[in-house]
Legacy VTK file of the C-alpha trace (Angstrom):
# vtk DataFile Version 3.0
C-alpha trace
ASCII
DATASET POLYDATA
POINTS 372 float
0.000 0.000 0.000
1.127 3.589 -0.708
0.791 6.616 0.816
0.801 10.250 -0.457
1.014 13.343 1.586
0.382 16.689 1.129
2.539 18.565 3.303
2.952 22.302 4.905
4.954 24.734 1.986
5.320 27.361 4.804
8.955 25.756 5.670
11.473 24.175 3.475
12.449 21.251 5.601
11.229 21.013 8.515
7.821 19.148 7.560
9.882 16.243 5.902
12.065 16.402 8.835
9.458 15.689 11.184
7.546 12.908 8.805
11.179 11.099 9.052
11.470 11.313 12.606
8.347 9.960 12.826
8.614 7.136 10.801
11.434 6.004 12.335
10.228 6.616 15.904
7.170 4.670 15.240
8.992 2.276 13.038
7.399 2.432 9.888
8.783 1.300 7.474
8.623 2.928 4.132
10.100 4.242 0.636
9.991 8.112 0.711
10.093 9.595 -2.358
9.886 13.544 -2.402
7.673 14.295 -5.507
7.505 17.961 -5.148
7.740 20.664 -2.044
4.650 19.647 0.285
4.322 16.793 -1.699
5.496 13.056 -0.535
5.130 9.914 -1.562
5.614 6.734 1.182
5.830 3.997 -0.875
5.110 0.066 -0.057
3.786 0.411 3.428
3.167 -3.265 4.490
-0.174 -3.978 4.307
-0.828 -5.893 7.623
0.189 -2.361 9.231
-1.054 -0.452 6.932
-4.137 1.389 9.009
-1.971 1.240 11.968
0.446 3.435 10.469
-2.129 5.891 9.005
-3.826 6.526 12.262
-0.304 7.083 13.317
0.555 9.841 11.092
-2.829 11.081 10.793
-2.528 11.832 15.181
1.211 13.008 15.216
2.091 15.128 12.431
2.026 18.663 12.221
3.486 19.954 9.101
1.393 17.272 6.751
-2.334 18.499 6.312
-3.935 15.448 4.729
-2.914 12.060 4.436
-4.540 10.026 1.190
-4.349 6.260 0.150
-3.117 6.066 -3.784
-5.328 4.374 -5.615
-2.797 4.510 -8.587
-0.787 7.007 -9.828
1.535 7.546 -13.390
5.153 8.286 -13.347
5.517 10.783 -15.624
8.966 11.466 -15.567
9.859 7.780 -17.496
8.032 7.521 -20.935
9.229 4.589 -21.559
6.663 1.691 -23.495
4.156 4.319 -22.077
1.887 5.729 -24.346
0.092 7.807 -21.651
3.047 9.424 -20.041
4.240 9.940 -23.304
1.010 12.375 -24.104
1.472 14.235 -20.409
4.860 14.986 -20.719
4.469 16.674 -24.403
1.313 18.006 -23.103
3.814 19.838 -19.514
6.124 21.126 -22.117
3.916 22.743 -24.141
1.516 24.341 -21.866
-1.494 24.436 -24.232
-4.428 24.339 -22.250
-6.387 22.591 -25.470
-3.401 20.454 -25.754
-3.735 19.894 -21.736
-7.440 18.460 -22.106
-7.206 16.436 -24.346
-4.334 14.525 -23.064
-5.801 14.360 -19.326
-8.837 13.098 -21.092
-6.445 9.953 -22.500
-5.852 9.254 -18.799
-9.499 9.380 -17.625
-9.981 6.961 -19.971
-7.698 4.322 -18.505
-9.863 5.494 -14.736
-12.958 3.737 -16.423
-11.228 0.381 -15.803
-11.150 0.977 -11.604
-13.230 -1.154 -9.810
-15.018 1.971 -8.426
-17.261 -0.043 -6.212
-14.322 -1.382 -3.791
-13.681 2.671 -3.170
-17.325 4.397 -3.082
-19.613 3.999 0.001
-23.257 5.382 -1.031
-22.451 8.891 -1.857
-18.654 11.096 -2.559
-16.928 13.825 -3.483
-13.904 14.647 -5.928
-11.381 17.083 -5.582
-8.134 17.853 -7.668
-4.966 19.589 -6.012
-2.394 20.903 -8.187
1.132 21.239 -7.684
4.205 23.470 -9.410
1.417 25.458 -11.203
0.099 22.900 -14.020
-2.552 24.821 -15.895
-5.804 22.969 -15.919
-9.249 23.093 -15.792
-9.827 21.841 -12.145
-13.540 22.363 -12.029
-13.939 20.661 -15.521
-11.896 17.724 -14.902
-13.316 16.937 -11.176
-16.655 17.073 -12.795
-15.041 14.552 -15.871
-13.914 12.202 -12.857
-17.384 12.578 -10.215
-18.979 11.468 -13.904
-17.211 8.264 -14.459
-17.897 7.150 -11.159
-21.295 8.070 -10.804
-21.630 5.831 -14.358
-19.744 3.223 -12.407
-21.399 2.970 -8.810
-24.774 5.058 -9.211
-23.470 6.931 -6.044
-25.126 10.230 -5.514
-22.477 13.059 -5.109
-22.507 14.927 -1.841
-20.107 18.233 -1.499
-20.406 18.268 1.893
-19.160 15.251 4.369
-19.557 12.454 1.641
-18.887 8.981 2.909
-16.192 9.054 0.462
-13.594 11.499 -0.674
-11.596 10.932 -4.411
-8.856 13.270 -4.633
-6.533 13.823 -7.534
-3.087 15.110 -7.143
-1.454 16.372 -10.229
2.326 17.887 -10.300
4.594 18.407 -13.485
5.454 15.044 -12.987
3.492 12.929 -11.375
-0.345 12.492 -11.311
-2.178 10.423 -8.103
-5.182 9.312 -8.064
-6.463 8.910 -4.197
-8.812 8.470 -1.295
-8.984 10.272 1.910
-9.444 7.239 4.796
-9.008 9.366 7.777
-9.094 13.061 8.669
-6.429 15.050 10.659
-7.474 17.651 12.680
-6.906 20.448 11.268
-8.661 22.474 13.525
-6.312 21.427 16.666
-3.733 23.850 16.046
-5.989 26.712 15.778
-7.798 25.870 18.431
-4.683 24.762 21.071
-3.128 28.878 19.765
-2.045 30.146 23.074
-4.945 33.068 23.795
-7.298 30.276 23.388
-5.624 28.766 26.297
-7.023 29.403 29.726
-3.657 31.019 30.793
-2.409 32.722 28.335
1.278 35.142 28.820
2.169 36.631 25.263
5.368 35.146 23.245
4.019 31.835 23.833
5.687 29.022 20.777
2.790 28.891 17.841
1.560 24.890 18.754
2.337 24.167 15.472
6.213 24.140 15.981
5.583 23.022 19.074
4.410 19.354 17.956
7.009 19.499 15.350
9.414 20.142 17.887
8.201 17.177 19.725
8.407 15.066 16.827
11.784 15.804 15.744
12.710 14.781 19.369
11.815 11.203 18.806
9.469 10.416 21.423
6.584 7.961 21.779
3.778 6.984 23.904
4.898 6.512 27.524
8.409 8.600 26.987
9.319 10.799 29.972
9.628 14.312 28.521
11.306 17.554 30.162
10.352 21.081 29.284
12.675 22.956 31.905
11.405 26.629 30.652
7.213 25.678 29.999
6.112 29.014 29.761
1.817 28.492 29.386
3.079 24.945 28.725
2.575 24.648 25.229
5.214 22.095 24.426
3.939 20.303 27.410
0.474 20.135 25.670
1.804 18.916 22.206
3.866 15.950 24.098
0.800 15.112 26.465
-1.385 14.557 23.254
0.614 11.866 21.594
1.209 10.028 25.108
4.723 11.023 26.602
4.957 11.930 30.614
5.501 15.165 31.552
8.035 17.357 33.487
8.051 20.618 33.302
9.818 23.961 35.155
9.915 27.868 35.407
11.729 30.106 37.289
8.703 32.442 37.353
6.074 30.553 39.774
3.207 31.953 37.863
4.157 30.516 34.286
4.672 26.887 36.429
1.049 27.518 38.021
-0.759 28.896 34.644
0.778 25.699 33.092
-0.710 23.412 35.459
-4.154 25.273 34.699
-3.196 25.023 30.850
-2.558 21.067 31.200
-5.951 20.268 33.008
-7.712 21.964 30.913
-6.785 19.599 27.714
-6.840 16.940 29.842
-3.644 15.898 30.973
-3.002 14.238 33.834
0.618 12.412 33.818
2.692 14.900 34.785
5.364 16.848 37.253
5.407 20.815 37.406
8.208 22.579 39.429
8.941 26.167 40.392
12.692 25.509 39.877
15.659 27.367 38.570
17.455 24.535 35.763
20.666 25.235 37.076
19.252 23.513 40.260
17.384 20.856 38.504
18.453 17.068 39.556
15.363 14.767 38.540
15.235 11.167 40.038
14.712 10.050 36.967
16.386 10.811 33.493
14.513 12.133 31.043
13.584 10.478 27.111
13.906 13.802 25.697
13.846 17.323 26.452
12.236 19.822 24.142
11.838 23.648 25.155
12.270 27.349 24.202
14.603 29.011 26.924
14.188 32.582 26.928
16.748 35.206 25.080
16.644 39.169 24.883
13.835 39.683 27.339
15.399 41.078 30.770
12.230 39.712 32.622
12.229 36.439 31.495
15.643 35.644 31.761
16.670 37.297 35.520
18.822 39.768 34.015
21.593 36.867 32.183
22.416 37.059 28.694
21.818 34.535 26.337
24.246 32.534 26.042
25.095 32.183 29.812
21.234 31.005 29.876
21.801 28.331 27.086
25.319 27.129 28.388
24.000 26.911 31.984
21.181 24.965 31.121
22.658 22.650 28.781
24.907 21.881 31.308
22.395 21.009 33.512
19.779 18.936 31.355
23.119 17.090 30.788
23.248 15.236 34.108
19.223 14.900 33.873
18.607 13.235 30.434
19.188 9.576 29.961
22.678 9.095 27.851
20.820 8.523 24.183
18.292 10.870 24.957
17.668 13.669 22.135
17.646 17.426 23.178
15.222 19.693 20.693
15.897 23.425 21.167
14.815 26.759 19.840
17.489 29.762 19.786
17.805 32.843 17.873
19.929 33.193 15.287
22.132 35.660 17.050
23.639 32.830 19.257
26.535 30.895 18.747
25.170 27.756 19.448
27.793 25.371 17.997
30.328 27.068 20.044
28.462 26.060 23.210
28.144 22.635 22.282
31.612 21.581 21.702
32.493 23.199 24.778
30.186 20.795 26.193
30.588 17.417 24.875
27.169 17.874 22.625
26.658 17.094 18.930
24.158 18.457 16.551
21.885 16.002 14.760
20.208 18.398 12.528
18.944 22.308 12.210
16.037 24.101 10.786
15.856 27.970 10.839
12.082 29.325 11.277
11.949 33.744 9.633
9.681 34.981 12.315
10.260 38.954 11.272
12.588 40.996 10.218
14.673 40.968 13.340
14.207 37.669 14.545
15.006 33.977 13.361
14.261 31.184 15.243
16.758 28.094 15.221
15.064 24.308 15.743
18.521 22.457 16.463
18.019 18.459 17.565
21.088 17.859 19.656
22.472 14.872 21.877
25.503 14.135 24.067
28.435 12.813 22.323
28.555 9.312 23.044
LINES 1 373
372 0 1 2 3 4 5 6 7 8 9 10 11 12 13 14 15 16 17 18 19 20 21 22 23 24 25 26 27 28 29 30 31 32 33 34 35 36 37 38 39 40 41 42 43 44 45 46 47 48 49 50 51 52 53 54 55 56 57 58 59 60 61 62 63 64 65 66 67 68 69 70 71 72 73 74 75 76 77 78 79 80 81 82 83 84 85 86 87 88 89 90 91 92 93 94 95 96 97 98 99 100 101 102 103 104 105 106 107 108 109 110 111 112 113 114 115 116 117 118 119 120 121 122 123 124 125 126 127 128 129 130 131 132 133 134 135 136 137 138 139 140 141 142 143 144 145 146 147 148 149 150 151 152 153 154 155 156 157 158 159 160 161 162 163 164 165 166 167 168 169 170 171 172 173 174 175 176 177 178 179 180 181 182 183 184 185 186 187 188 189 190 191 192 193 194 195 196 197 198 199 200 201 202 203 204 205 206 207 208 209 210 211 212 213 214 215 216 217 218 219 220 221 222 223 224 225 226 227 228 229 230 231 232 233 234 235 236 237 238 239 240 241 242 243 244 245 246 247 248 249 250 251 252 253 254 255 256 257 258 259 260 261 262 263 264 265 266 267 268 269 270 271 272 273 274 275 276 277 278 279 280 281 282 283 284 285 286 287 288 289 290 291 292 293 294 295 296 297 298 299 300 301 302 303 304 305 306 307 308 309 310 311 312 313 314 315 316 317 318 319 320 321 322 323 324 325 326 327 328 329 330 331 332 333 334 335 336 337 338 339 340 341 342 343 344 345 346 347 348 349 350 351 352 353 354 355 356 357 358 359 360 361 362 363 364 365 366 367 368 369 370 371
């Protein structure tokens, strides 16, 4: 069974960053083949895991916004013995849009031959997505498709929550024909933003990041998890969700308290808040991960240190409390030489993703662990 995804374009890497991590974290195992930006193809999931792993994806992920099962799809790039990929690849090149129709019209054709029926339940929908701007008629050619299996099935369309949902995926070279099996939730990360919170303190991490920063740690159900600055305890809430303990700190007692009100109120209940400066931090037991967003250039939240005595110090620190192949995921501004910091102490850098917030400010993901 395949998979395609259509991913978040708002970042250049860090949405197939965090589909990797979770793949391996959850170990599935897959071909990933990068058709296009915010465009991915897992190829040859097995099939006794196959739901498993969508529900998977579909609950974690952050940076993908819909998950669909290929129903088959046309390499276009090799036109090779293929008289249809042949057609689409003149029909790219020239950018006709007469030419266009009449060759996406050969490949409805060959659609005629799906066994419809093992795909529609009672009534559905079509949709086509297009990627690197290939001109076509989209209205045109979802009616052309919603026709051919309405001939097929006698299922009555329905534009709003059908029982099922054909989507087809077109880029410059490759065309998918899908359907959607399971929803994400697209709504969670508007409605987890931090003023929707009960406590809410402004400069609070966008949940979005958040979970991605939670992926890219590596961490599954049941992982211990350390957030030593939480803020409102937004990172706290994106671990919680997916199943990982919780620990988190502040040296301000009010963030620790309006966390605690922030993590009840989604309804999280396995964790540990401290009032506690991380410099003074020495947990029982290690942490799986640690994932936070210390603060930099704001004299109240940081007790009057500069940044880099605040990221030093605390690395430090989180050394002695996270267990020896634990993975550290970190925001930082650009201004800060973090590299510096972690040679000095024994850390190594797995990978880096740099987030333009605004003009003066750009936020460094870096996914660190102790040299081993």
């Amino acid at each position: 069974m395949d998979l395609l995804l259509i991913q978040s374009q708002e970042h250049q890497t860090l949405p197939l960053s965090e589909l990797k991590a979770v793949l391996e974290t959850e170990n599935i195992v897959s071909e990933i083949k990068v058709i296009t930006n915010g465009l991915i193809h897992l190829k040859n999931l097995k099939n006794e895991k196959y739901i498993n792993s969508y529900q998977i994806l579909a609950r974690r992920l952050g940076y993908t916004h819909e998950i669909l099962e290929v129903i088959t799809d046309y390499n276009l790039e090799n036109t090779e013995n293929n008289t249809i990929k042949d057609d689409f690849n003149k029909y790219i090149k020239n950018s006709d849009e007469k030419n266009i129709e009449n060759q996406l019209n050969i490949i409805f054709e060959s659609f005629k031959n799906i066994e419809w029926k093992e795909y529609i339940n009672d009534t559905f929908a079509v949709r086509l997505k297009r990627f690197d701007k290939v001109p076509i008629d989209t209205i045109g050619f979802e009616k052309k498709l919603g026709g051919i299996i309405k001939l097929a099935t006698k299922a009555t369309v329905a534009l709003n929550n059908p029982n099922s949902f054909i989507k087809l995926v077109i880029s410059k070279n490759k065309l998918f024909l899908t359907i959607i099996r399971f929803k994400l939730n697209k709504k969670h990360f508007q409605e987890v933003k931090p003023h929707k919170r009960p406590f809410f303190y402004p400069g609070s991490m966008n949940p979005k990041l958040a979970r991605g920063m939670v992926n890219l740690s590596k961490i599954k159900e049941g992982d211990l998890v350390l957030d030593p600055f939480c803020g409102t305890g937004g990172i706290l809430i994106e671990a919680g969700l997916i199943g990982a303990k919780l620990i988190g700190s502040d040296i301000n007692w009010k963030m620790k308290n309006g966390t605690n009100i922030n993590l009840e109120h989604y309804g999280l209940t396995d964790y540990k808040l401290y009032h506690l400066d991380v410099r003074e931090m020495k947990l029982i037991d290690k942490v799986d991960a640690v994932v936070t967003d210390p603060p930099y250039g704001i004299s109240s939240s940081t007790g009057g240190e500069n940044s880099e005595n605040i990221f030093y110090q605390f690395l430090d620190s989180i050394a002695k409390n996270i267990k020896k192949d634990g993975i550290i995921t970190i925001a930082s501004p650009d201004s800060l030489n973090l590299d510096h910091i972690l040679n000095e102490l024994n850390f190594e850098l797995i990978e880096r993703h740099k987030i333009k917030m605004h003009k003066s400010l750009t936020r460094v993901i870096s996914v660190i662990t102790k040299k081993s």
